[in-house]
C-alpha positions as CSV (number, residue, x, y, z in Angstrom):
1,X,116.1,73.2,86.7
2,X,116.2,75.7,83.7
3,X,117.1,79.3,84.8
4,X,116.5,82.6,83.2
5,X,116.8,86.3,83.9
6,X,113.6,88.3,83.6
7,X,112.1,92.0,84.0
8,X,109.2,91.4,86.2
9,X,106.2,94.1,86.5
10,X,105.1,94.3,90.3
11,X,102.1,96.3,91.2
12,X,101.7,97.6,94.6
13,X,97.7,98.7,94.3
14,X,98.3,102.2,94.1
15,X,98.9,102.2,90.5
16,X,102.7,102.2,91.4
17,X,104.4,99.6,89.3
18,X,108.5,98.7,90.0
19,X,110.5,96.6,87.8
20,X,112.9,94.3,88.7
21,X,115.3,91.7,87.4
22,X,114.8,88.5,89.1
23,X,116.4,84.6,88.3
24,X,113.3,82.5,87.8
25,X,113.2,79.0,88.6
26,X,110.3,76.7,87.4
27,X,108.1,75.2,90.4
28,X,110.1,77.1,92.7
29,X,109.4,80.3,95.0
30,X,112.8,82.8,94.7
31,X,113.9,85.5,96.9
32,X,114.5,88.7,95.0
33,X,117.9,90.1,97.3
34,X,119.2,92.6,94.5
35,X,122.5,89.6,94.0
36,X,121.4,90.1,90.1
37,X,121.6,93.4,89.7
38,X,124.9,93.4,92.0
39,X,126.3,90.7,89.7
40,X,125.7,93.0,86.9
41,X,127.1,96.2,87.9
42,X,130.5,94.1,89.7
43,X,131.3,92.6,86.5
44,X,133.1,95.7,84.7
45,X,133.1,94.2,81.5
46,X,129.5,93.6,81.7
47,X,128.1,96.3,82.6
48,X,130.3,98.2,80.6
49,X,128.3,96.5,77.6
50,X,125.1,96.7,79.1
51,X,125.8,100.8,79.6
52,X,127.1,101.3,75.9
53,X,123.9,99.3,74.3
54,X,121.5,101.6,76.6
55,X,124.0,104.7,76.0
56,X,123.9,104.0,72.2
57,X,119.9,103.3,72.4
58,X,119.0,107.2,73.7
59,X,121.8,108.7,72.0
60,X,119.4,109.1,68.8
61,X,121.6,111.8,66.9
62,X,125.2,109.6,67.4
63,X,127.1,113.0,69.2
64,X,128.8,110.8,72.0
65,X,126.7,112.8,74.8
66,X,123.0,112.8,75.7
67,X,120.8,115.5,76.0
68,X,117.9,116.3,78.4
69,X,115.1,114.9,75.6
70,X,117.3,112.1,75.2
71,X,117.6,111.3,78.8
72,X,114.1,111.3,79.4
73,X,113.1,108.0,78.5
74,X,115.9,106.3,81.1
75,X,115.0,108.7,83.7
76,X,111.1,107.5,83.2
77,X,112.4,104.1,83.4
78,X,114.5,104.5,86.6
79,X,111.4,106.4,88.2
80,X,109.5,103.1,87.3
81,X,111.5,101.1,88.8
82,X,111.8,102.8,92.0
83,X,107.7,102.7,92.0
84,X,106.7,106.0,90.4
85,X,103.4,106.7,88.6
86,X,104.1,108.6,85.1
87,X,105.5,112.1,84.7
88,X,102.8,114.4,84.9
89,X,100.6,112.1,87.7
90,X,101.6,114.2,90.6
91,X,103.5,117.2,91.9
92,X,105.6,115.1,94.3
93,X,106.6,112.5,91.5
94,X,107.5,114.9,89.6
95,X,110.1,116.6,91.7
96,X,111.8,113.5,92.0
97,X,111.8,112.9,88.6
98,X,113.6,116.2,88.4
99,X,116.1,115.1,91.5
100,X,117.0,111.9,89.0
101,X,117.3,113.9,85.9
102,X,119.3,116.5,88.8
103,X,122.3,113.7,89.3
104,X,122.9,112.8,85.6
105,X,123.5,117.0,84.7
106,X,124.9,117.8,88.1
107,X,122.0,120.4,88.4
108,X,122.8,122.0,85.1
109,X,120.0,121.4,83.0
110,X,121.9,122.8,79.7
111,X,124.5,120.2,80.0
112,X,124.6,117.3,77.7
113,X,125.9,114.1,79.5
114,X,128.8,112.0,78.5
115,X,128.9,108.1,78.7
116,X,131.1,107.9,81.4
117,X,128.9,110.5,83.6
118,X,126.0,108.1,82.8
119,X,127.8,104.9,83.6
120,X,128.6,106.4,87.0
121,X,124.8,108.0,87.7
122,X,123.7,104.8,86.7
123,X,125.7,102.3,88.7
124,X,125.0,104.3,91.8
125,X,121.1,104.0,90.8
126,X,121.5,100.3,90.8
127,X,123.8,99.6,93.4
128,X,121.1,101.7,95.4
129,X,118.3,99.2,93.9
130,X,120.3,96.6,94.7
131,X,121.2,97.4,98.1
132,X,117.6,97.7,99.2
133,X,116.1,94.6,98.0
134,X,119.2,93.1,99.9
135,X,118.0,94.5,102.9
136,X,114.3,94.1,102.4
137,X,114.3,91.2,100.1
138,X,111.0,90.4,97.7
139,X,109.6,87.0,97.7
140,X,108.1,85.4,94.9
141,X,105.6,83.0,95.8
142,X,103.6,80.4,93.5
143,X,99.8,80.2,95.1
144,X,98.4,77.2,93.9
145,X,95.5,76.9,96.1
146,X,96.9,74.5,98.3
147,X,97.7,76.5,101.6
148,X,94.5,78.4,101.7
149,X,92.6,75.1,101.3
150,X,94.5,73.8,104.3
151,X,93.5,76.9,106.1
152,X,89.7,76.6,105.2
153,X,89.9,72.5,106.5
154,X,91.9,73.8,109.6
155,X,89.8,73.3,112.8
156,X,90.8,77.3,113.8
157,X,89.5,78.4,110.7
158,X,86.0,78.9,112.2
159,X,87.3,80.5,115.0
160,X,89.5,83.4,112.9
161,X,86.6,83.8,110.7
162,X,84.3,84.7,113.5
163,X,86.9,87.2,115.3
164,X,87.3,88.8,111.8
165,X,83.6,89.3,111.3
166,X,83.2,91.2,114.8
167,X,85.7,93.9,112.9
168,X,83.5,94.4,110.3
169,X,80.7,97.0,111.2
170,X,78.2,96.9,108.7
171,X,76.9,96.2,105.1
172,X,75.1,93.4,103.2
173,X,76.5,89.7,103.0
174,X,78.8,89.9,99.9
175,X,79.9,93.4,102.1
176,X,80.9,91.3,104.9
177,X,82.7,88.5,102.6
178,X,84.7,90.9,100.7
179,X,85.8,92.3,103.8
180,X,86.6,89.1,105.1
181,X,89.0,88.3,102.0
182,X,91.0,91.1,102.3
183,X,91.8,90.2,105.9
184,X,93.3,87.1,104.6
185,X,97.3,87.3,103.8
186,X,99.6,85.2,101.3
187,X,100.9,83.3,104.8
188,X,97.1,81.7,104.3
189,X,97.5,81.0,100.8
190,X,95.2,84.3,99.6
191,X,96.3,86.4,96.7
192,X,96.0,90.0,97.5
193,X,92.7,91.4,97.0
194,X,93.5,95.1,97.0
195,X,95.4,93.7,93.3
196,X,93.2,95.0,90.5
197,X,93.9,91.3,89.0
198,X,92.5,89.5,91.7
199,X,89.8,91.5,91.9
200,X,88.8,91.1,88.0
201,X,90.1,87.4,87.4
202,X,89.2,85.7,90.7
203,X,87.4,87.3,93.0
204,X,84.3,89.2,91.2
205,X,84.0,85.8,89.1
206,X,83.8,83.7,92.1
207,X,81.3,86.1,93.9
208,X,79.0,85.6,90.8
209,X,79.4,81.9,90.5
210,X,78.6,81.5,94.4
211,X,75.3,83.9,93.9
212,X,76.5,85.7,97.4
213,X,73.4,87.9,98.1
214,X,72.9,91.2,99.3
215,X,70.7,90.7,102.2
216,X,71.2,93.1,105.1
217,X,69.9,90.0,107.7
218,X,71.7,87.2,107.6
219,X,73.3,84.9,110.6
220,X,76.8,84.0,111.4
221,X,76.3,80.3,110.4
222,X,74.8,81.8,106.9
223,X,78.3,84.0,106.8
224,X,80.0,81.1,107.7
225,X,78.2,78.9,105.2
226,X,79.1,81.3,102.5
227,X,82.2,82.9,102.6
228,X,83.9,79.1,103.1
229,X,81.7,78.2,99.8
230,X,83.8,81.0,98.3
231,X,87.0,80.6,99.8
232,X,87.0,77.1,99.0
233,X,85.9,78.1,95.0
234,X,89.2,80.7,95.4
235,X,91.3,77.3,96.5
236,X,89.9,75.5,93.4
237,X,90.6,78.1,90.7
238,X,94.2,79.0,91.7
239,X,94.5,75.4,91.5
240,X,93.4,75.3,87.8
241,X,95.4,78.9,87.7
242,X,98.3,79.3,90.4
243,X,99.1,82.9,90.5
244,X,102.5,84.5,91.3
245,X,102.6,87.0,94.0
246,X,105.7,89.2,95.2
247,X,105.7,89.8,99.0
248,X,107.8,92.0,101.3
249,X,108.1,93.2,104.6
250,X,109.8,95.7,105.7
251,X,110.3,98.1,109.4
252,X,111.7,101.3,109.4
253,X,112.4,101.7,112.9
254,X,115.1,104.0,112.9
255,X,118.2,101.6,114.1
256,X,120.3,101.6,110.7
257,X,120.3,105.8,111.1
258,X,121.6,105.0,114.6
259,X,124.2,102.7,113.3
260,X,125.1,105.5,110.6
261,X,125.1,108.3,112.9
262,X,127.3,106.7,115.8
263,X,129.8,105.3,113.3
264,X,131.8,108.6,112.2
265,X,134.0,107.0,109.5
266,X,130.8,106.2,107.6
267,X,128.5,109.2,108.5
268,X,131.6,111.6,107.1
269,X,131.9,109.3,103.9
270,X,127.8,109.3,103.5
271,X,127.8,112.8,103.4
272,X,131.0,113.3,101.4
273,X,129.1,111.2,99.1
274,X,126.0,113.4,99.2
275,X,127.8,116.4,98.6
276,X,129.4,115.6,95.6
277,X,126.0,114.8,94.0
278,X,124.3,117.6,94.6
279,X,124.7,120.7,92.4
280,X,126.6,123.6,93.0
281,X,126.8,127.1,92.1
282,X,129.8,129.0,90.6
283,X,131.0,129.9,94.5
284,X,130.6,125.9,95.6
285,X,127.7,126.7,97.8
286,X,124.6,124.8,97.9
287,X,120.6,125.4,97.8
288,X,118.8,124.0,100.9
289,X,115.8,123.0,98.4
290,X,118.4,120.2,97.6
291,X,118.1,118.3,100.7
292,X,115.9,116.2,99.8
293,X,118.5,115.0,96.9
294,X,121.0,114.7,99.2
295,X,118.6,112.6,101.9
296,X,118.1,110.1,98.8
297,X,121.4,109.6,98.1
298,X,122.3,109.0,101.8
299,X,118.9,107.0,101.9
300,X,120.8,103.3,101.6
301,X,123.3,103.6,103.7
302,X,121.0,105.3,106.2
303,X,118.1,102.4,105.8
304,X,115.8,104.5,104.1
305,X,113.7,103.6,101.1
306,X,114.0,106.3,98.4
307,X,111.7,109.1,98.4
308,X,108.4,108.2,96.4
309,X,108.5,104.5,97.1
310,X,106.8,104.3,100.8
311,X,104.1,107.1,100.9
312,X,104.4,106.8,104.6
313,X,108.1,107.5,105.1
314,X,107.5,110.5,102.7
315,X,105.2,111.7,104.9
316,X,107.6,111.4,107.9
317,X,109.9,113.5,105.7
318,X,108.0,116.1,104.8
319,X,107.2,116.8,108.3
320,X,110.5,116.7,109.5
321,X,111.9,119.3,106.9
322,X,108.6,121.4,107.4
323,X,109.7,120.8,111.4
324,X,113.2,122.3,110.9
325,X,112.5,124.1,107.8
326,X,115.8,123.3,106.2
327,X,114.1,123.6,102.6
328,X,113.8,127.2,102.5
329,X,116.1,127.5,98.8
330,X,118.8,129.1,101.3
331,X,122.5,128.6,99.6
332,X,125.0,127.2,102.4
333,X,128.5,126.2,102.3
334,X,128.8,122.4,102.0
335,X,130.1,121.8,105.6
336,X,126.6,123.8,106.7
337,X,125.1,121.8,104.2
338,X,126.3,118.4,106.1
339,X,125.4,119.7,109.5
340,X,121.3,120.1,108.4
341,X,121.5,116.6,106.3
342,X,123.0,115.1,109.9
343,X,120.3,116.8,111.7
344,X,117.1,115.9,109.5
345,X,118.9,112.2,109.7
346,X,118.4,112.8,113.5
347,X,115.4,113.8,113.3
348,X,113.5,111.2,111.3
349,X,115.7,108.3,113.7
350,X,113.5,110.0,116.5
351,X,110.1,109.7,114.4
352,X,110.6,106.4,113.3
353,X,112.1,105.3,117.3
354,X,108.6,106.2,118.6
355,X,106.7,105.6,115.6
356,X,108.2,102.7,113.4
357,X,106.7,101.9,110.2
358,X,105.9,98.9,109.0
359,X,105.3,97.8,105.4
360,X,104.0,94.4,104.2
361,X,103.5,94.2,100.1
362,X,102.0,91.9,98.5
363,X,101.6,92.3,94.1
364,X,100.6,89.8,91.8
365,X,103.6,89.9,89.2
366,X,102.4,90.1,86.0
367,X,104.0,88.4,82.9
368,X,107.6,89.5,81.7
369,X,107.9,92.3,80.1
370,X,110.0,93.8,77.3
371,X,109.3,96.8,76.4
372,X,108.2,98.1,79.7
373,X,111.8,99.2,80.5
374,X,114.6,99.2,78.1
375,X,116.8,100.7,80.3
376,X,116.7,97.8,83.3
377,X,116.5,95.0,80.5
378,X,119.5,93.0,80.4
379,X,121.8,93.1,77.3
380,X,121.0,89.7,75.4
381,X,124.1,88.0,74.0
382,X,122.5,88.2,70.7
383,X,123.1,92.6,70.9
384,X,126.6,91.8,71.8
């Protein structure tokens, strides 16, 4: 079968879009494990072209070094693809915007940056990329109608349908069969309906076609009746139209800070590591209000997602540092510096011990895209 390498837009119906690069093979579903991106940034003469065809695309006045306006565009790009709306969309974005734009200058934001310092920034933004879809990976899956019309012809089907209708608590008939889409999952063959796609392409059209009414009185053979008219109508368009879907689950349960933390080798290298990114002033100390920098950084190895990709997680962050208020802008030596990134590790392993959180995605992944992200795009032979 024919292979190719695309950037793929995945949206996670928050208005968060990530891009990633993905082998696509016809007929096939494909497991999106980061290998690509790893295969990129291992092969040194490789990614050394692929860095000096992006380096040479921002630096727009030819000086060898990139400024701050110059770096925008790949620091937009890299927020992208790690899920963030636009600069501008929220105070929280924003700041990690800054964090990203942070590790290119080293926290001085007069500097101009050389190719090498963005070769280096940028393969640890990858490698980090990579090393999360590696251990969360995204599968693509081609719904053609087929599974969710075996689950409408399944003899349980009858018997889900009624348990899911004793969860819903009130509203007209097309209420109660919208509702009762969006408890369906890809497992049953059902695009996600939260996706603004589904919602315009299959779902509203079908409701339409099937004249579902809006009576408040109805019985649960006329619910029956109609939502496996519908279903069945959903079955027989992504037949005509399969649809592409990205899925992932993930659980942050706190066990891979628990490996990091009882494995001293790697906990002192993590936060070596963490250290060295984070700016500095003139005396070597560091600001508290970089924490939050330095929990990124750390955030692979520790099992974390980066901040701004899993509201939920950031949420659990937020609280711990407000908990231990270790974000105060204090400046600290960098061994003090460790000892609070070691305890809000702690910390959030105890969170997520008693309170895991679990993330199932599901996006419909929309055509390839070009000009979406330059930066993540793959250097064509042709540019060679």
């Amino acid at each position: 079968m024919e292979r190719e390498k695309d950037v793929i837009v995945v949206e996670d119906g928050k208005g968060k879009k990530k891009m990633m690069m993905m082998t696509t093979e016809s007929g096939a579903n494909q497991v999106m494990d980061g290998s690509d991106i790893m295969e990129l940034v291992g092969n040194k003469e490789v990614f050394t072209t692929f860095v000096d065809h992006k380096f040479q695309d921002l630096d727009r006045d030819r000086d060898g070094h990139l400024s701050l306006k110059e770096l925008q565009p790949a620091v937009a790009d890299i927020g992208a693809a790690l899920g963030l709306p636009a600069t501008g969309s929220s105070p929280d974005s924003d700041y990690i915007y800054s964090q990203i734009l942070s590790e290119f200058t080293h926290g001085k934001h007069h500097q101009k940056v050389s190719k090498s310092e963005f070769k280096a920034v940028l393969s640890d933004i990858l490698l980090g990329m990579a090393t999360g879809l590696k251990r969360d990976p995204i599968v693509i899956l081609r719904m053609d109608g087929e599974d969710l019309i075996e689950f409408v012809n399944n003899p349980a089907f009858e018997t889900e349908m009624i348990l899911m209708l004793s969860d819903i608590i009130d509203g007209s008939l097309q209420d109660y069969v919208v509702n009762a889409l969006k408890k369906l999952t890809v497992a049953q063959g059902m695009p996600p309906v939260h996706d603004s796609w589904v919602i315009d392409n299959i779902i509203e059209p079908v409701l339409e076609s099937c004249k579902i009414g809006n009576q408040k009185e109805f019985s649960q053979e006329t619910f029956m009746e109609e939502f496996k008219k519908v279903v069945e109508r959903i079955g027989q368009i992504l037949k005509e139209q399969p649809v592409i879907v990205a899925h992932s689950e993930t659980t942050f349960d706190g066990s891979e800070i628990k490996r990091l933390l009882s494995n001293k080798f790697e906990l002192d290298k993590t936060l070596e590591e963490s250290m060295k990114r984070v700016p500095k002033d003139k005396h070597l100390k560091v600001s508290t209000e970089y924490i939050g920098l330095a929990l990124d950084i750390a955030a692979p190895t520790a099992g974390l997602p980066p901040l701004g990709a899993v509201d939920e997680m950031d949420k659990v962050i937020k609280e711990v540092l407000k908990m231990l208020s270790v974000d105060d802008g204090k400046m600290v030596k960098e061994d003090e510096m460790k000892k609070i990134l070691t305890q809000v590790l702690g910390s959030v392993m105890l969170q997520l011990q008693v309170n895991p959180i679990c993330v199932s995605t599901s996006s419909v992944v929309h055509e390839p895209v070009v000009s979406a992200s330059n930066l993540l795009k793959p250097v064509s032979p042709d540019n060679n």
